[in-house]
C-alpha positions in Angstrom: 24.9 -16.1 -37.4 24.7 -19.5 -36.2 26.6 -21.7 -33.6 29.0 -22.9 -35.9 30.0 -19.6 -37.3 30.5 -18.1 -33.6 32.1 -21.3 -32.7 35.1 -20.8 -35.4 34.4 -16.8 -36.1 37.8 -16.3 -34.1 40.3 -18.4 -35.9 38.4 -16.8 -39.5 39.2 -13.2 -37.5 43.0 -13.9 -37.1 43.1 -15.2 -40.8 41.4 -11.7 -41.8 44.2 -9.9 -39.3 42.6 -9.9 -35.9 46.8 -8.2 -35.1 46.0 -5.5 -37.4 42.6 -5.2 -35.8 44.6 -4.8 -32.5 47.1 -2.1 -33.4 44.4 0.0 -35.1 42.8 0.1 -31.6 46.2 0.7 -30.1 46.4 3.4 -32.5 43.2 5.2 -32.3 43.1 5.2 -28.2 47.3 5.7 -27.8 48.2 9.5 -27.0 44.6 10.8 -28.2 44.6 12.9 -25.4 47.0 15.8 -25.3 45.5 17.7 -21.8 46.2 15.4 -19.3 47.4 16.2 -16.0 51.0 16.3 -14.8 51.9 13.2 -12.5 55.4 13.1 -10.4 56.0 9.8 -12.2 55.2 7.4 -15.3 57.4 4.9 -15.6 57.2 1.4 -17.7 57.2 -2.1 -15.4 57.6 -5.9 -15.8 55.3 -8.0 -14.4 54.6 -11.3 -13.0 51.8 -13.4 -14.9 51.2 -17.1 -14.9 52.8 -18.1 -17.9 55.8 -15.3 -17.7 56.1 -11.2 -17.9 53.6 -8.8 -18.4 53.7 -5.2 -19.6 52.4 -2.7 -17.3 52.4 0.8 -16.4 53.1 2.7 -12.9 51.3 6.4 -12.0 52.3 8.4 -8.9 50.6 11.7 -8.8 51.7 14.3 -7.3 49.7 14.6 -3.8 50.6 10.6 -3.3 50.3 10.3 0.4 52.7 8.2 2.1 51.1 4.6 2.9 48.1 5.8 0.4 46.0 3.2 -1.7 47.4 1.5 -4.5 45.4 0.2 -7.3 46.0 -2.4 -9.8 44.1 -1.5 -13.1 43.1 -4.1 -15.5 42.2 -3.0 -19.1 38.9 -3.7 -21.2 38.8 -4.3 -24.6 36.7 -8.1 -24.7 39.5 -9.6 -23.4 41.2 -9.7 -27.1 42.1 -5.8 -27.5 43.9 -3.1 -26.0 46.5 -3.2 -23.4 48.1 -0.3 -20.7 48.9 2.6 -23.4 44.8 2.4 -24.9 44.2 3.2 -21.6 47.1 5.3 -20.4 45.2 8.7 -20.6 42.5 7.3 -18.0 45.0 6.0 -16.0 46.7 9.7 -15.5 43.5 11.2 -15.0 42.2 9.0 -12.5 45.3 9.1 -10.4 45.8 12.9 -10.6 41.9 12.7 -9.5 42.4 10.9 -6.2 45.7 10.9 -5.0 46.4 7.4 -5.4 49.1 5.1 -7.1 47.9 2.6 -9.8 49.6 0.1 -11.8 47.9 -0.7 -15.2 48.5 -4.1 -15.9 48.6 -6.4 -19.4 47.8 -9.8 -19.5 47.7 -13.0 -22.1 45.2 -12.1 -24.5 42.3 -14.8 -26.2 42.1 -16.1 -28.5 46.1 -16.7 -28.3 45.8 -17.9 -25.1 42.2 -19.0 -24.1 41.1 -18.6 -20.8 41.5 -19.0 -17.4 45.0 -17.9 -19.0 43.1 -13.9 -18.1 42.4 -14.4 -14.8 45.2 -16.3 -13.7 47.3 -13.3 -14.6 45.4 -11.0 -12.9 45.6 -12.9 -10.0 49.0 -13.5 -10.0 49.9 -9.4 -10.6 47.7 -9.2 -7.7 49.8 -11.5 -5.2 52.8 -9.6 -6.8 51.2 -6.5 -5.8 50.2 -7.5 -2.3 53.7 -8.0 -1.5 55.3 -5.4 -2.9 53.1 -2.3 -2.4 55.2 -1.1 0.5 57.7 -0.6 -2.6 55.9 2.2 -4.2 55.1 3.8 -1.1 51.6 2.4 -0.7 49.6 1.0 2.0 46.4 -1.1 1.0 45.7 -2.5 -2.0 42.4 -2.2 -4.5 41.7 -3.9 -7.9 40.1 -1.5 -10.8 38.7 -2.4 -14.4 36.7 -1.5 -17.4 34.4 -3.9 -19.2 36.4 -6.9 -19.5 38.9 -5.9 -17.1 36.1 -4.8 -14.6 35.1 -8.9 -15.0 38.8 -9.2 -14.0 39.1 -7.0 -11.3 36.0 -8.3 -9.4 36.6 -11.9 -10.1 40.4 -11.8 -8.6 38.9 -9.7 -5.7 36.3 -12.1 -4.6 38.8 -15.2 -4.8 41.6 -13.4 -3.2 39.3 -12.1 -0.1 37.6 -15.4 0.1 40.5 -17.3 0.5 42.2 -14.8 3.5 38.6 -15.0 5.2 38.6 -18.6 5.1 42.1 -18.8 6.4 40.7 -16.4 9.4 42.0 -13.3 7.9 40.7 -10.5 6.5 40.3 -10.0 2.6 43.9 -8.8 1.4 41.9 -6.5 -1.4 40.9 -3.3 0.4 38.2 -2.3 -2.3 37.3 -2.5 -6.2 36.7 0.4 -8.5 34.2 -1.6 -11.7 34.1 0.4 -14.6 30.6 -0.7 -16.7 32.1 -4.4 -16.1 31.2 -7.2 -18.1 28.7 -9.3 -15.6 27.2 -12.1 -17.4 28.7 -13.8 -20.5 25.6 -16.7 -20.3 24.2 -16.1 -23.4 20.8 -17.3 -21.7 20.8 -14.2 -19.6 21.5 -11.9 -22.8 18.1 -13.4 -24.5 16.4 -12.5 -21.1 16.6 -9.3 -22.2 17.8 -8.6 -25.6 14.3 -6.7 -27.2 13.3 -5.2 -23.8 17.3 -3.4 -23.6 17.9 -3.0 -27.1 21.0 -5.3 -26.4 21.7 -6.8 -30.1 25.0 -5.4 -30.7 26.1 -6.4 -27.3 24.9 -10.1 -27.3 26.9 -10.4 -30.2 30.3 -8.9 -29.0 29.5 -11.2 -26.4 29.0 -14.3 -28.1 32.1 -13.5 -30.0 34.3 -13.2 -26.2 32.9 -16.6 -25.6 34.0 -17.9 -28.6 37.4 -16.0 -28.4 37.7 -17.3 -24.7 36.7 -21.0 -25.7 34.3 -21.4 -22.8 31.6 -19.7 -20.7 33.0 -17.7 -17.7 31.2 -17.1 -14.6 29.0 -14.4 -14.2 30.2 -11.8 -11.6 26.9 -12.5 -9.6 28.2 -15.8 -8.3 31.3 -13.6 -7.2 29.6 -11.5 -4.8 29.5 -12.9 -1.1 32.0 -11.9 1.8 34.8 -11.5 0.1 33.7 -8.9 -1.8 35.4 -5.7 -1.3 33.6 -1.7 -0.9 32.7 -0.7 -4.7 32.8 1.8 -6.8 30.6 1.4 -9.9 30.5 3.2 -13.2 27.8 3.3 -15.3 27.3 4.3 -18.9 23.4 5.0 -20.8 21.5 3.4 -23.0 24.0 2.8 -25.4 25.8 1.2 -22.6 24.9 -3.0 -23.5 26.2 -3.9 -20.2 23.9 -1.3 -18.5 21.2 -3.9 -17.0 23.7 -6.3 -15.6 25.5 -3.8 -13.7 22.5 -2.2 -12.2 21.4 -5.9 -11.2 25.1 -6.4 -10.2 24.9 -3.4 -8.1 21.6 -4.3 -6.3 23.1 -7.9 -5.4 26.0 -5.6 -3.8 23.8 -4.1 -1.6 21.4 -7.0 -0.6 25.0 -8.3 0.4 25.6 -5.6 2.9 28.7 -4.4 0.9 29.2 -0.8 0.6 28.7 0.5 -3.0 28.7 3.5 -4.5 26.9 3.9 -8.0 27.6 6.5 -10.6 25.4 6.7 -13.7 26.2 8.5 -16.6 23.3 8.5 -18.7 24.8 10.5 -21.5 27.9 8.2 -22.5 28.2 4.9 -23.9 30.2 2.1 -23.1 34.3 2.8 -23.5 33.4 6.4 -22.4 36.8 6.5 -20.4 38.5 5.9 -23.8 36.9 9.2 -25.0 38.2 11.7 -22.9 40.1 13.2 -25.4 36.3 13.8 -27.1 34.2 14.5 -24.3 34.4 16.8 -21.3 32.0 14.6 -20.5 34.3 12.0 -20.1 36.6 14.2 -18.5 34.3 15.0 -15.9 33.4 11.0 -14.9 36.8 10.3 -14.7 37.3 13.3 -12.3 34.5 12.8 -10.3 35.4 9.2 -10.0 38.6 9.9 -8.6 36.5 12.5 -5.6 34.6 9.1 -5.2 37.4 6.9 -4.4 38.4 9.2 -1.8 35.4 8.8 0.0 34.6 5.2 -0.9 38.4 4.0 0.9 39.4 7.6 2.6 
């Protein structure tokens, strides 16, 4: 596939039904997982986004302390699938896992609305958030995300904090829970490595994001500096495409002096928190992610 097709491959996408594509998604990840957890709420939200409202989702388990973490969650999916409900089940699992309150939060999808139109969402539900966490009960705020999302989470983080510490304050965004998240989308630094990490299939689905997004974001190692929050990272195996970037990602985290905590799970692929109605597996990360947030922010 050459330039030119990648260039127009997401306007021939939407011709083929790129909204069926999205619902079938919605369809195969939406209620899948009939074990989950009780919480003491789920209830449906409006949100504030950049260009008008947002969809989201609010989780309060049932050991919610008062004044407790709350965490805004920002879905994967290439930035042009999925939304709260695809990731609803990991959402109740998480927060019955540690205790704390998380919003799940949409924003404008590409190619409809190319980007910054992503991150300036996330960054506005993240103001919105700061001010009104008292509401739900919470004290400090943290970001989450998977793959896409994880770019999101990380990237709003880093401005956020930077601009508080440059104002002499501290950063506003307590700490950041990355889910295998999208690092670099420079297809230069997929070619670094595409034979040695078997990562075909991933600089693809990459070169299609930047396509879908109409420009090259930055990669999440120009994010990292004082600004950036304690971290939880998630990592998938082999099949995981994103695999080397984290790790790399993770390193740059530490050379930083940030705190960092790394949890590799060699035997699932990337999306493996979509599969816990498949895996115990699954299951398990998500739990044990949850023990690790408690110690990471206790």
């Amino acid at each position: 596939m050459n330039q030119e097709d990648l260039a127009t491959l997401p306007a021939r996408l939407h011709g083929l039904g790129l909204e069926r594509v999205r619902q079938a998604v919605n369809h195969l990840l939406t209620g899948r997982d009939k074990s989950l957890p009780g919480l003491a709420r789920i209830d449906e939200m409006r949100l504030p986004g950049a260009a008008g409202g947002l969809k989201g989702r609010f989780y309060l388990p049932h050991d919610a302390k008062p004044g407790g973490p709350l965490m805004v969650f920002f879905h994967g999916g290439g930035f042009v699938l999925g939304g709260p409900m695809t990731h609803e089940a990991f959402c109740i699992r998480l927060a019955a896992a540690s205790g704390w309150r998380i919003i799940s939060a949409s924003y404008r999808l590409a190619p409809d609305a190319p980007f910054p139109a992503q991150l300036d969402d996330a960054l506005k539900v993240m103001e919105w958030a700061r001010g009104n966490a008292h509401y739900f009960g919470a004290g400090k705020v943290v970001v989450g995300g998977d793959s896409a999302g994880g770019w999101l989470a990380a990237t709003a983080a880093a401005q956020i904090n930077a601009a508080e510490i440059s104002a002499g304050r501290p950063g506003a965004i307590a700490a950041q829970a990355l889910v295998y998240p999208l690092v670099d989308m420079d297809d230069e630094a997929w070619a670094e490595t595409l034979f040695r990490d078997g990562r075909i299939v991933g600089r693809l689905a990459v070169a299609y994001i930047r396509t879908a997004l109409t420009c090259d974001a930055p990669s999440l190692m120009e994010t990292v500096g004082p600004g950036t929050p304690p971290t939880l990272l998630l990592i998938g195996g082999p099949l995981d495409p994103v695999r080397p970037d984290v790790e790399r990602y993770g390193q740059a985290l530490t050379a930083a002096g940030v705190s960092v905590i790394v949890r590799r799970h060699d035997a699932l692929p990337h999306g493996f928190i979509n599969l816990t109605h498949l895996s115990a597996q699954a299951r398990d990360a998500v739990a044990d992610a949850g023990a690790q947030l408690k110690i990471l922010l206790p």
